[in-house]
KEMIKOL-981375 format. One record per residue (C-alpha): residue number from 1; residue in three letters; chain; x, y, z. Coordinates in steps of 0.5 Angstrom, whole numbers, plus 2048, in hexadecimal, padded with zeros to 3 digits. Example, Ala and Ser with C-alpha at 12.3 -4.5 7.8 and 13.67 -1.06 7.14 Angstrom:
BEGIN
 resi resn chain  xx  yy  zz
    1  ALA     A 819 7F7 810
    2  SER     A 81B 7FE 80E
//
This chain:
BEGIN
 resi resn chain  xx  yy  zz
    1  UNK     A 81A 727 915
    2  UNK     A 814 725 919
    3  UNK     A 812 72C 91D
    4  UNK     A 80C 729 922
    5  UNK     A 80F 729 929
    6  UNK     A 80E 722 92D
    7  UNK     A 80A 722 933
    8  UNK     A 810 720 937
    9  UNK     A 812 723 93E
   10  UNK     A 819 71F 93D
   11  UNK     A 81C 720 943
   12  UNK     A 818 71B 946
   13  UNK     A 819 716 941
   14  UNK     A 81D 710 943
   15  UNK     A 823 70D 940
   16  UNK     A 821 706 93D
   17  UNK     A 824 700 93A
   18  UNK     A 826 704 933
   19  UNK     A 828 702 92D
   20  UNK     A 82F 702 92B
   21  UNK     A 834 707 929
   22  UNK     A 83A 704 926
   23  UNK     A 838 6FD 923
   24  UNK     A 835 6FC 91C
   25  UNK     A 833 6F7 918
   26  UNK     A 835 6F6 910
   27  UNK     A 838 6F2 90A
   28  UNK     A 83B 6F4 904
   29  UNK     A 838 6FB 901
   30  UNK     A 834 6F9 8FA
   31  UNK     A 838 6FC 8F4
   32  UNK     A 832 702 8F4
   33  UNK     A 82C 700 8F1
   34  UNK     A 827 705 8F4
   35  UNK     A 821 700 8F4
   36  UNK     A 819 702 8F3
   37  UNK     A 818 709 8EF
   38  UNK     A 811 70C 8ED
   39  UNK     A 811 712 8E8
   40  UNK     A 813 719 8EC
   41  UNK     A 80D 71C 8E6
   42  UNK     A 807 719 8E9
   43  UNK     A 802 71D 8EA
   44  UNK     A 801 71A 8F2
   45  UNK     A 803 71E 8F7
   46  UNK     A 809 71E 8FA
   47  UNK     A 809 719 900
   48  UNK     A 80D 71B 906
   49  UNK     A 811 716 909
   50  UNK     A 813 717 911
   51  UNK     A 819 713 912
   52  UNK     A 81B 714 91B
   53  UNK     A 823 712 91D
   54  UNK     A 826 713 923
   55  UNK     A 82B 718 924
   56  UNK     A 82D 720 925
   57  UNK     A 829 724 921
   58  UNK     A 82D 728 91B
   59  UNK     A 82C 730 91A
   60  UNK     A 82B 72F 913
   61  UNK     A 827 729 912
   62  UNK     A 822 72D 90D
   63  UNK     A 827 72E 909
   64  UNK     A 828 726 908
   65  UNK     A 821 725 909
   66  UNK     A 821 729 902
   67  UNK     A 827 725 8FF
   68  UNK     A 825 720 900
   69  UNK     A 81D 720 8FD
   70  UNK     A 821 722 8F6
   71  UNK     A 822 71C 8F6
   72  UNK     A 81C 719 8F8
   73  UNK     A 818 71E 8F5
   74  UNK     A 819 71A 8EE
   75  UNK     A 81B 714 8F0
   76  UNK     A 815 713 8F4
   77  UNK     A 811 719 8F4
   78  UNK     A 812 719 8FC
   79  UNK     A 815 71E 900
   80  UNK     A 819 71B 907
   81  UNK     A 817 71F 90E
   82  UNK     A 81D 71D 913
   83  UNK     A 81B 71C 91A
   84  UNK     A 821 71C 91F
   85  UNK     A 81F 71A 926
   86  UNK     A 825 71C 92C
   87  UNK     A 829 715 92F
   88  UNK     A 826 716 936
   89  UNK     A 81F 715 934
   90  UNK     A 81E 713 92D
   91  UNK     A 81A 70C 92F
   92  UNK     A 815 710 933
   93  UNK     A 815 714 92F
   94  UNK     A 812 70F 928
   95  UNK     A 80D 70C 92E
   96  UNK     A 80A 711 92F
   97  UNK     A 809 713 927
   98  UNK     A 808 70D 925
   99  UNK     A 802 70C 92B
  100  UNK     A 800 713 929
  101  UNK     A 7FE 715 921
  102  UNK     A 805 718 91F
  103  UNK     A 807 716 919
  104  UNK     A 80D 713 918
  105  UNK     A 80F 70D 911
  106  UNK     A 815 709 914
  107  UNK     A 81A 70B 919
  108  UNK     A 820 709 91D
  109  UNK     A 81E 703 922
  110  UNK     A 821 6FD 925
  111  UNK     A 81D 6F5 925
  112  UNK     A 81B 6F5 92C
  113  UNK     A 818 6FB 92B
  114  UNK     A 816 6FA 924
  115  UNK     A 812 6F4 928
  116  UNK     A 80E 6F8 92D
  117  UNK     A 80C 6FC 926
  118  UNK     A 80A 6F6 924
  119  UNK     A 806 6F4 929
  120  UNK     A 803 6FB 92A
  121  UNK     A 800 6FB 923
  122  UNK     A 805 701 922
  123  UNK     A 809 6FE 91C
  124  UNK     A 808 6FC 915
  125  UNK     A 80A 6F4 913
  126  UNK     A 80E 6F5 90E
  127  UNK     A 80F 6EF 90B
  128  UNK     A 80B 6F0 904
  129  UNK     A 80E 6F7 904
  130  UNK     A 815 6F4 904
  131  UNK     A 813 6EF 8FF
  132  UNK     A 810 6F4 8FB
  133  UNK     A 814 6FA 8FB
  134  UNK     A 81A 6F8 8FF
  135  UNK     A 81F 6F7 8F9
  136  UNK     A 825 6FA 8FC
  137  UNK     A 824 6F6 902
  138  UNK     A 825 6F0 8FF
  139  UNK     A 82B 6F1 8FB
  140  UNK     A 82F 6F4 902
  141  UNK     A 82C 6EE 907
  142  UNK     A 829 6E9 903
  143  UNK     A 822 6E6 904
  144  UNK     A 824 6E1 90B
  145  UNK     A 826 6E7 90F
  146  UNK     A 820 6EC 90D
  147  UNK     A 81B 6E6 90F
  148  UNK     A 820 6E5 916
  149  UNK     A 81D 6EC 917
  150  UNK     A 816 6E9 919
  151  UNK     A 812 6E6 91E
  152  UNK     A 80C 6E2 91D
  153  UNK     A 80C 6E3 915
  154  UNK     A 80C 6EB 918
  155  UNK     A 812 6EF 915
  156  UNK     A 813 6F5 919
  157  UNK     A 819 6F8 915
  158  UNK     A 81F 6F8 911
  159  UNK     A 825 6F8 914
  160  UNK     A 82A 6FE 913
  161  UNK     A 832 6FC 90E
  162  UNK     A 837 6FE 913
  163  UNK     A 83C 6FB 918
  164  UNK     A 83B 6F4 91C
  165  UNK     A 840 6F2 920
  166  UNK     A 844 6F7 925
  167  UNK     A 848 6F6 92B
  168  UNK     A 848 6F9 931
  169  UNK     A 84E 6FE 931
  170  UNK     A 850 704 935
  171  UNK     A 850 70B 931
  172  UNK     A 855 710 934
  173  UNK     A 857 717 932
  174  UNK     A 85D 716 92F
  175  UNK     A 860 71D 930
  176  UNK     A 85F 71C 938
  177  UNK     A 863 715 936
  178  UNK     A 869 717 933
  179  UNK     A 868 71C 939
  180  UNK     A 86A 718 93F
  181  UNK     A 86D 712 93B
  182  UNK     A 869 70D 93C
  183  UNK     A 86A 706 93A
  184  UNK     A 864 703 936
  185  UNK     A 869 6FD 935
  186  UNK     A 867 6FB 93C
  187  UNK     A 860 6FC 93C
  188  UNK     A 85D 6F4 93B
  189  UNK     A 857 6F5 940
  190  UNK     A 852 6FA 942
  191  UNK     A 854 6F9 949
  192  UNK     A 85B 6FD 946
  193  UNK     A 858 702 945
  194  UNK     A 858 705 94B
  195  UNK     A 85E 707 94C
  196  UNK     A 85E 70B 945
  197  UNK     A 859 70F 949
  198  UNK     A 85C 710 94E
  199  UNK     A 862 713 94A
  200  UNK     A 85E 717 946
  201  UNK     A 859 71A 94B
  202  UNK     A 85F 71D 950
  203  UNK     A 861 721 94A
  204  UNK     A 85A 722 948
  205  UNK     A 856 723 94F
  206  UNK     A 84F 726 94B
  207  UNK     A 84E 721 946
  208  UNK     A 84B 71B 946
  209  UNK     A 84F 715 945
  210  UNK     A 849 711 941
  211  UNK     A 843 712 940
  212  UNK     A 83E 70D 942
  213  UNK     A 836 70E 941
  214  UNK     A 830 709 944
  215  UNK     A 82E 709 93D
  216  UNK     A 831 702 938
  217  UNK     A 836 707 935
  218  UNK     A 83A 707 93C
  219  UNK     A 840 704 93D
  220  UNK     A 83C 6FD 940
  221  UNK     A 839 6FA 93B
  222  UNK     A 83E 6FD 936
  223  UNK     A 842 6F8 93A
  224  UNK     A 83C 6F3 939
  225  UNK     A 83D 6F3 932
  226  UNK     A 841 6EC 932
  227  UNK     A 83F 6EA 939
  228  UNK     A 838 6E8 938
  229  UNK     A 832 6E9 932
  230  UNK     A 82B 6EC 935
  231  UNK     A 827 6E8 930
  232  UNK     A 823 6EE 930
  233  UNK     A 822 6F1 937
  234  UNK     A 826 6F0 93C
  235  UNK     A 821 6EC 940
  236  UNK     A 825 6E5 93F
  237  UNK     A 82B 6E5 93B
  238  UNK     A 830 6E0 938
  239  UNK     A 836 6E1 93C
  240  UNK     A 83D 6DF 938
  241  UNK     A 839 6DF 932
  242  UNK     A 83F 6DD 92D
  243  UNK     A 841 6D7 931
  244  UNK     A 83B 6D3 930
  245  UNK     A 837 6D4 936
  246  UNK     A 82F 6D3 935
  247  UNK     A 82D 6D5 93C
  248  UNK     A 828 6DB 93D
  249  UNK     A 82B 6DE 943
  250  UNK     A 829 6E4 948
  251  UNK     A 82D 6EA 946
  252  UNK     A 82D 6EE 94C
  253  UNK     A 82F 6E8 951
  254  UNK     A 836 6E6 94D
  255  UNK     A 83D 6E7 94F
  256  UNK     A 83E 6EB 949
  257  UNK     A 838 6F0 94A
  258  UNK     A 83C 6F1 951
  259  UNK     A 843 6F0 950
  260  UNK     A 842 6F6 94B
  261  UNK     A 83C 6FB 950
  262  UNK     A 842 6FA 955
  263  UNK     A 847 6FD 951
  264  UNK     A 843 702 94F
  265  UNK     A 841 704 955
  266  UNK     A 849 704 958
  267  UNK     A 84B 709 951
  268  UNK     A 845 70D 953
  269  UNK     A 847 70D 95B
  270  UNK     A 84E 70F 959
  271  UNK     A 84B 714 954
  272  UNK     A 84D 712 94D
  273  UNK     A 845 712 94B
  274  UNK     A 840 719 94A
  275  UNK     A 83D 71A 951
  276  UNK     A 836 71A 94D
  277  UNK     A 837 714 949
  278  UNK     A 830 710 94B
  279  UNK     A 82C 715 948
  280  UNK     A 831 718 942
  281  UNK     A 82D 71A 93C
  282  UNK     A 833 71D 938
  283  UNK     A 835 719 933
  284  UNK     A 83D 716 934
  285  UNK     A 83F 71B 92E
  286  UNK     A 83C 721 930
  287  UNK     A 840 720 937
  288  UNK     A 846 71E 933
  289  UNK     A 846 724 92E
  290  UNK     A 845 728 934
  291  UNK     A 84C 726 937
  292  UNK     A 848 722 93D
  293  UNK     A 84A 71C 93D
  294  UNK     A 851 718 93B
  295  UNK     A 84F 711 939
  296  UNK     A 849 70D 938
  297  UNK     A 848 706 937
  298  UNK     A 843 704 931
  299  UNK     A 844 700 92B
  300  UNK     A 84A 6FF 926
  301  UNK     A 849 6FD 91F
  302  UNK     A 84D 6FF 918
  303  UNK     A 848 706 918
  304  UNK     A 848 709 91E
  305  UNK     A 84E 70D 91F
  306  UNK     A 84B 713 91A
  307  UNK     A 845 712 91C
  308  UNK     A 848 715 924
  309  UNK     A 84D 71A 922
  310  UNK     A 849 71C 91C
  311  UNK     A 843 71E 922
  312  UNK     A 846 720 928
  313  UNK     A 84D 724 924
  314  UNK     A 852 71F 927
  315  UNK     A 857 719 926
  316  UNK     A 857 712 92A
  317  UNK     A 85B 70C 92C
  318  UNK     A 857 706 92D
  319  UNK     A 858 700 930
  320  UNK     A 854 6FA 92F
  321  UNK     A 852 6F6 936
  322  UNK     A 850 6F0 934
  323  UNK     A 853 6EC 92E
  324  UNK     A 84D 6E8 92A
  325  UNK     A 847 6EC 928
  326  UNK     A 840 6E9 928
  327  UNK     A 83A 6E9 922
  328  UNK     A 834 6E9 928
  329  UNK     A 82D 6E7 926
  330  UNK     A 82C 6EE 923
  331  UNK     A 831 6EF 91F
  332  UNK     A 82C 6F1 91A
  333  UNK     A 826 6F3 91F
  334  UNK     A 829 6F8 923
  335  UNK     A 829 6FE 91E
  336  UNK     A 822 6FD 91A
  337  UNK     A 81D 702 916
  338  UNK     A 816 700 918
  339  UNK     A 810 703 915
  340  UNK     A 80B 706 91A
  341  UNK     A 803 705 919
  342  UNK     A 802 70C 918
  343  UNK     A 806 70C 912
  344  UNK     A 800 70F 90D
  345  UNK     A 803 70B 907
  346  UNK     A 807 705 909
  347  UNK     A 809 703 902
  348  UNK     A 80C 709 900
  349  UNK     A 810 709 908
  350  UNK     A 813 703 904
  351  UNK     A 814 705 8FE
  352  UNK     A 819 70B 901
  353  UNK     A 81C 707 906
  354  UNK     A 81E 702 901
  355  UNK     A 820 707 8FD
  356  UNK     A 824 70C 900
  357  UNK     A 828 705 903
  358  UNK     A 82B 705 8FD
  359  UNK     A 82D 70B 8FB
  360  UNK     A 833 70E 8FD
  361  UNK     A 832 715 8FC
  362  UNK     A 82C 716 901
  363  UNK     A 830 712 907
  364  UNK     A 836 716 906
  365  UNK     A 831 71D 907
  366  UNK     A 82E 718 90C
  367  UNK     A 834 717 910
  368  UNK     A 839 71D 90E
  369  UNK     A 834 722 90A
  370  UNK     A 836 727 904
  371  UNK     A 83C 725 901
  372  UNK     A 840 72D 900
  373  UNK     A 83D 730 907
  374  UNK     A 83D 72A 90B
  375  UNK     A 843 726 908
  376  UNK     A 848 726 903
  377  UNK     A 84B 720 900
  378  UNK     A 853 721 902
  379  UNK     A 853 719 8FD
  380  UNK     A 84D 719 8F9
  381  UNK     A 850 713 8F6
  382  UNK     A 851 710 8FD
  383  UNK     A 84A 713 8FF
  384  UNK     A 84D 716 904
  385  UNK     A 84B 71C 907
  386  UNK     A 84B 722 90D
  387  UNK     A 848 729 90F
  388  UNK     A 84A 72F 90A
  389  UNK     A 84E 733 90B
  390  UNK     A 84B 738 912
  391  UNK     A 846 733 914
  392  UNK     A 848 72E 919
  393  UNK     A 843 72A 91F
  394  UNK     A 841 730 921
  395  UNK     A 83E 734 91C
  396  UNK     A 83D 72F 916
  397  UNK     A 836 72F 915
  398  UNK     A 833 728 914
  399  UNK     A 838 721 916
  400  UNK     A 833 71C 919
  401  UNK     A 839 718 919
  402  UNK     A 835 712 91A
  403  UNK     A 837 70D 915
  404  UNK     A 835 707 919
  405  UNK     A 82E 709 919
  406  UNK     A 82D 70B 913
  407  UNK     A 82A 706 90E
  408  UNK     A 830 704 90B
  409  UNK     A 836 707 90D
  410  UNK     A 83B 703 909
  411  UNK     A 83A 708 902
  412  UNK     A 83B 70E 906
  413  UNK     A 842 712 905
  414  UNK     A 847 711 90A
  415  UNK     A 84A 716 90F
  416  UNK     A 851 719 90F
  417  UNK     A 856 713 912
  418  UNK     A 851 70E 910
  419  UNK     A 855 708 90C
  420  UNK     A 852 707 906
  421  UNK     A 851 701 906
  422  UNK     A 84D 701 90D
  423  UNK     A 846 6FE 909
  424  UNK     A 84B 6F8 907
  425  UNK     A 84E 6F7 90F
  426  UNK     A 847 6F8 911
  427  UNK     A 846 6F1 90E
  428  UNK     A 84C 6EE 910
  429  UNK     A 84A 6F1 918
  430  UNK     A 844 6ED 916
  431  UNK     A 846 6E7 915
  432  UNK     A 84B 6E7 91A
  433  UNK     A 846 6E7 91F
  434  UNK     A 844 6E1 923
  435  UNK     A 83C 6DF 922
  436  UNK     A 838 6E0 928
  437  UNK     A 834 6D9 929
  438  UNK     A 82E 6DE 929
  439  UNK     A 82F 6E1 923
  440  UNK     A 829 6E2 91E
  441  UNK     A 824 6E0 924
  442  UNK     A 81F 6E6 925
  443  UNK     A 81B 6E5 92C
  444  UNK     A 813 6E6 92B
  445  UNK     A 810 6EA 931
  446  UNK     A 809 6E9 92F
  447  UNK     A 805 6E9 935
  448  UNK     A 80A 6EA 93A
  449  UNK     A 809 6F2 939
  450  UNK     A 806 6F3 941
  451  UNK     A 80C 6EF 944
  452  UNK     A 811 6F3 940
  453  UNK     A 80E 6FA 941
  454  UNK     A 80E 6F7 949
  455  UNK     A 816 6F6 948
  456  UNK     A 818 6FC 945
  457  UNK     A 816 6FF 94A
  458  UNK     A 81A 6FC 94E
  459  UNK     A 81F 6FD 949
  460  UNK     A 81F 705 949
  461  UNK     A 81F 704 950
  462  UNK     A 825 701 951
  463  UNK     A 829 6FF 94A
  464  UNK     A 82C 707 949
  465  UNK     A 82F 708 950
  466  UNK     A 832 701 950
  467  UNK     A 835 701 949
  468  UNK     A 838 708 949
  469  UNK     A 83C 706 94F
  470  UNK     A 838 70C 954
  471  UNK     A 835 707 959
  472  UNK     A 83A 702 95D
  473  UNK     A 837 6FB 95A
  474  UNK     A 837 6F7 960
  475  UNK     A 831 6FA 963
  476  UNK     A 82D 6FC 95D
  477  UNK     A 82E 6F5 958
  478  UNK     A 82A 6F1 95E
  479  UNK     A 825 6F5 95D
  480  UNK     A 824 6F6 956
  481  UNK     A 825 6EE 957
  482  UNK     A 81F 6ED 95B
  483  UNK     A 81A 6F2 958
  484  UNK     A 81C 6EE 950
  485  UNK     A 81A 6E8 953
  486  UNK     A 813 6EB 956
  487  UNK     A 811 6ED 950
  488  UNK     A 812 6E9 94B
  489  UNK     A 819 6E8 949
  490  UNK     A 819 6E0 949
  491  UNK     A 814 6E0 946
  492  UNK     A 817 6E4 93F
  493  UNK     A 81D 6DF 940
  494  UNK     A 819 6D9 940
  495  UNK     A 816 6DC 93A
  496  UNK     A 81C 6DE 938
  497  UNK     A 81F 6D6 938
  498  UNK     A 819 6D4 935
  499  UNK     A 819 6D7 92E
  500  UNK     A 820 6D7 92E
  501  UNK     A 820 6CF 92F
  502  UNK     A 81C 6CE 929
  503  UNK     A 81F 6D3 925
  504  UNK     A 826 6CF 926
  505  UNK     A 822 6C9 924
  506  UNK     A 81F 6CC 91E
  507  UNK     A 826 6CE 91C
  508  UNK     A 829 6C6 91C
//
């Protein structure tokens, strides 16, 4: 646990492009071989190795932190001082420690961020340390999709073994369901949901029929899963991805950008979305755990269920959107490890990284803490688990809960209600969704940094009020229009098409 405070005044901190919430990346978990040891008895201090993750800080996350390193200690002769930076400001958070002289080894990022990183000189090429130390990640993704996780010959990280492919869908309580008998039969379209609200907000007139937030993790770009892949930033997009379309488009000036803002806008007028959606920094399951919120709108896939009753104490229903999910270009690249510059010994960073992927026991103290005071298995041979007896979402000491975003999520335990067999409906989920004609490119924004810092400010000034459905769309999306074009966006989507093009020719 990291005890240096950032120099950070974050409520001026603005809400940016982030990285994202319920989707994930993965092939098959490797059967636990545990990769590159070194003898714990060498005589050589031990090296501490600063992991940062995205998420809600846990009450006894130094009691993990000492679990976890009597592990390490003999295996590595490393201990692991684990850093969680809050959602709603975690990105500026890594930029100013990765500018700064803080000392961070890998930490939780993203390949549009990744790249700024590496245009910047703040992260190490990993290709030689993947290569050298990089045992465990090659048996679960294979060498063609670590080097997929380069630009220019420059590794900048290794993707994290989790779920690929989701399907926007509506996540409602389900006591308030069964409550006022609705019928999620006839739920087909998200345009049916509004008279679920209505039904539901006449009995509950103080809660929010949905939450909605300007960041990726609101219902907008959650609804966006199937509708278009952001090849890396959301200046120049692949609108219908899976229908074999190869035009790089303005985003911010499709129908579907509108259509959608306009519903969001009519759903917060009627009072359906939290008054304060534009600059919500709580995450949606503190809201929801605190009885706030009705439903949400995120990503369905075999694991998700457990993870949202298990983290907010209630149960769901939930109804798919849309019937065909879509593997994007990021199906890897969206949640990665990267390894910082200010990192004191990158090939030890490597060496834990590598390490801890294929050890199971470290991921589930990671995700769910101490088997006995955090869990108890109710069907060890199933590997199923819940809080003991007492403890509950309120009290339990550590459950990060975050098995998408730790290294390998798929040889964690599984929480209560979970089916046993989720990792293998994982794979047939993945193989069921439709391939994005983009999948696998990665955008290189060398030398373009100016006009997009120039772009994201723009963004930032319009983006989060647009998308969390507070302002009317008709008078702002012109304006977000306009001020794009003036700075720079045609020419990030010519740049865009470009690369696209020879990476398509490069495929045939």
């Amino acid at each position: 646990m990291r005890k240096r405070i950032l120099p950070m005044v974050l409520s001026a901190i603005l809400m940016t492009a982030a990285v994202g919430g319920l989707t994930g990346c993965g092939n098959p978990s490797p059967s636990g071989e545990e990769g590159q040891k070194t003898s714990g008895e060498s005589a050589e201090e031990p090296y501490t190795v600063t992991m940062v993750m995205t998420g809600t800080q846990q009450p006894d996350e130094e009691r993990i932190e000492e679990k976890i390193n009597e592990i390490l200690m003999p295996e590595l002769n490393m201990k692991l001082d684990l850093m969680v930076l809050p959602w709603g400001s975690s990105i500026q958070q890594i930029q100013l420690m990765l500018s700064g002289d803080e000392k961070i080894d890998f930490f939780y990022t993203d390949a549009q961020h990744a790249l700024q990183y590496m245009n910047n000189g703040q992260i190490v090429d990993m290709t030689e340390l993947v290569d050298k130390y990089g045992n465990n990640l090659k048996q679960i993704f294979g060498e063609e999709v670590l080097r997929n996780m380069s630009a220019g010959g420059f590794t900048f990280g290794v993707p994290c073994h989790c779920e690929n492919v989701s399907y926007p869908a509506i996540f409602m309580r389900k006591d308030l369901v069964e409550k006022y008998n609705i019928d999620t039969a006839g739920i087909r379209s998200v345009e049916d949901l509004d008279e679920v609200f209505a039904t539901v907000q006449a009995g509950e007139p103080d809660m929010d029929m949905l939450f909605s937030n300007g960041s990726t993790n609101g219902p907008m770009y959650r609804l966006g899963l199937s509708q278009f892949d952001k090849i890396g930033s959301f200046y120049g997009v692949i609108m219908n991805p899976a229908e074999g379309n190869t035009k790089v488009e303005d985003l911010f000036a499709s129908d579907w950008f509108m259509d959608t803002a306009k519903l969001l806008y009519g759903w917060y007028q009627k009072g359906y979305i939290n008054k304060d959606a534009a600059t919500e920094n709580e995450s949606w399951n503190s809201l929801m755990k605190a009885g706030k919120v009705f439903s949400m709108i995120t990503g369905e896939h075999p694991a998700i269920m457990p993870e949202l009753e298990s983290s907010t104490g209630y149960e769901y229903v939930s109804v798919r959107l849309v019937d065909v999910g879509v593997k994007m270009s990021n199906y890897y690249s969206d949640i990665i490890f990267s390894i910082a510059q200010n990192s004191e010994d990158p090939e030890k960073a490597m060496q834990c990284l590598d390490y801890i992927y294929g050890n199971a026991d470290i991921m589930n103290l990671l995700n769910w803490g101490e088997e006995g005071i955090d869990y108890v298995f109710i069907d060890e041979e199933k590997g199923l688990i819940a809080y003991p007896e007492g403890v509950n979402i309120e009290n339990v000491g550590y459950s990060l809960n975050l098995w998408w975003e730790i290294p390998n999520g798929r040889i964690i335990h599984l929480w209560e209600g979970s089916d046993p067999k989720v990792n293998d409906l994982m794979e047939e989920s993945n193989k069921q969704g439709v391939p994005s004609v983009a999948m696998g490119f990665v955008f290189d924004a060398t030398g373009l940094d100016t006009q997009i810092a120039a772009l994201d400010n723009v963004y930032n000034k319009y983006v989060p009020s647009i998308i969390s459905g507070t302002v009317d769309p008709e008078s702002y999306i012109p304006k977000l229009i306009e001020d794009m074009e003036a700075a720079g966006q045609n020419n990030i989507i010519e740049a865009k098409q470009e690369q696209f093009d020879a990476w398509l020719e490069g495929k045939e």
